[in-house]
C-alpha positions in Angstrom: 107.6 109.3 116.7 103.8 108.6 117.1 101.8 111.2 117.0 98.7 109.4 117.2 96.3 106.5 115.5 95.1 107.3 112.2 93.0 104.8 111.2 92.4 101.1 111.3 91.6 99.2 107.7 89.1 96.3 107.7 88.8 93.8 104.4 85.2 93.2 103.8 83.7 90.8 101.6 80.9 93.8 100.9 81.4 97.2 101.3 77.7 98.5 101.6 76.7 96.1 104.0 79.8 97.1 106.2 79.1 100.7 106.0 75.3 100.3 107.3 76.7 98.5 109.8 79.4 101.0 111.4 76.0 103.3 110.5 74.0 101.4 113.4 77.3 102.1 115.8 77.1 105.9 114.6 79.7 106.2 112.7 79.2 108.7 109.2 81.1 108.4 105.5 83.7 110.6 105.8 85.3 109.8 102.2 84.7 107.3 99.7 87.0 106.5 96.9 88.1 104.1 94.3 91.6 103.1 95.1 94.2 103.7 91.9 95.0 100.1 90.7 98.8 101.0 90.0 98.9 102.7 93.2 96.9 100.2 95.2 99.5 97.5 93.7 102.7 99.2 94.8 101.3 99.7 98.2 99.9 96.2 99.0 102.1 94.2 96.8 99.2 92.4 95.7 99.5 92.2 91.9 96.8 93.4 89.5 94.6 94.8 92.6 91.8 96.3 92.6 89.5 98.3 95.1 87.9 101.0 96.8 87.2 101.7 100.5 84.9 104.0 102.7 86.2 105.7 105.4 84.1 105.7 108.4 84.3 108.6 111.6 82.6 108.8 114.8 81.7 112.5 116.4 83.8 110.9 119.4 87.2 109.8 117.8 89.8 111.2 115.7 90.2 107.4 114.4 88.9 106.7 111.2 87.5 103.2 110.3 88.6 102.3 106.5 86.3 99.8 105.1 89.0 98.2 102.2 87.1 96.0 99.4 89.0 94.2 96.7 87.1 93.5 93.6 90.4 91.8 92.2 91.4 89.6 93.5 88.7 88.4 95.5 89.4 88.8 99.2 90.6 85.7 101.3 88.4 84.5 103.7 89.2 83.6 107.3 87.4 81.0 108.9 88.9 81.9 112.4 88.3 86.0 112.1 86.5 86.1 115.0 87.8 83.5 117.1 89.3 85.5 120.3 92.6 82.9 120.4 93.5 83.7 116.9 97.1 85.2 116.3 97.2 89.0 115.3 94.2 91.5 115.5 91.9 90.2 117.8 88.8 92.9 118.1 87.9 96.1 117.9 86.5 97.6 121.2 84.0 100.4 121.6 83.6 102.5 124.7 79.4 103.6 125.6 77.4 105.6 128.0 75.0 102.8 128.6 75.8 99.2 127.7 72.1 98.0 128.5 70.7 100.5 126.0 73.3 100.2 123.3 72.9 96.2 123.7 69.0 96.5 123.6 69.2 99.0 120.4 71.4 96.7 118.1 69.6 93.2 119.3 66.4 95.8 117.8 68.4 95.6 115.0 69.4 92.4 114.5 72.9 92.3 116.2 73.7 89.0 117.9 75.4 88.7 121.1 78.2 86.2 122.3 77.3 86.7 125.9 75.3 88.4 128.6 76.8 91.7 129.7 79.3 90.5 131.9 81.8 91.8 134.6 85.6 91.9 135.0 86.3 92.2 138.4 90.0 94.0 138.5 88.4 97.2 137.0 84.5 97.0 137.3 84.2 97.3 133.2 81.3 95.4 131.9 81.7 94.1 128.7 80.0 92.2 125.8 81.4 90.6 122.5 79.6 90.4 118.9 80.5 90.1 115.3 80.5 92.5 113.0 80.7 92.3 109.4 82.4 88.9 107.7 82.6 87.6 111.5 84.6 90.9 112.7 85.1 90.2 116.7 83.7 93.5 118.2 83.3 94.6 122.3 81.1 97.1 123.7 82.8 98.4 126.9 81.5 100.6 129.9 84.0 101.6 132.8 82.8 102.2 135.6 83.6 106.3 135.4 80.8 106.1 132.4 78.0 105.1 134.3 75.1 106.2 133.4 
């Protein structure tokens, strides 16, 4: 069966911009490639595709983040990405040391916040929710075991 997650792919609108931004979280390139149309094709089903992705690691995960861009054809938008009722994926969550710092560090560079750093009171994580690229719904999670 499972032996573990591999990796979790993420359509962006534009692939350079994305990858700065997983920079700022610290993640590094771990491959970059231009995806085979004929082979891209027979995987997706979508005809006469085209793209290339970046995959994205962090020193703390096995997990890599695949940043998927189609140049053909152009990627459909979803005007309710990052709504949190939305049907399917809903966010991507990262685990930190220090919520207050890593909160203060991307407001320095230009992150926006939904929220406060807030509570939930059946575990004691503290929690806050932002957007990542082309309105990606992201959390920043400390448990209680992390504190500083």
């Amino acid at each position: 069966m499972i032996k573990q997650i591999d990796h979790l792919a993420i359509v962006v609108t534009d692939l350079e911009r994305s990858r700065k931004f997983f920079e700022i979280l610290g993640f590094e390139e771990a491959i970059r490639s231009t995806l085979d149309a004929v082979f891209l094709e027979s995987v997706t089903g979508i005809k006469g595709a085209v793209g290339s992705f970046v995959g994205m690691k962090h020193q703390s995960s096995q997990l890599v983040i695949e940043l998927l861009h189609f140049s053909n054809p152009k990627p459909l938008s979803d005007p309710d990405c990052g709504n949190p009722g939305r049907i399917g994926f809903r966010h991507l969550a990262f685990s930190v040391k220090d919520i207050e710092h890593t909160v203060s560090r991307l407001k320095e560079l230009g992150v926006t916040f939904l929220s406060p750093i807030r509570t939930w009171e059946k575990t004691g994580k503290r929690l806050v929710y932002f957007h990542g690229p082309d309105g990606i719904l992201m959390e920043l999670a400390q448990y209680p075991e992390e504190e500083k």
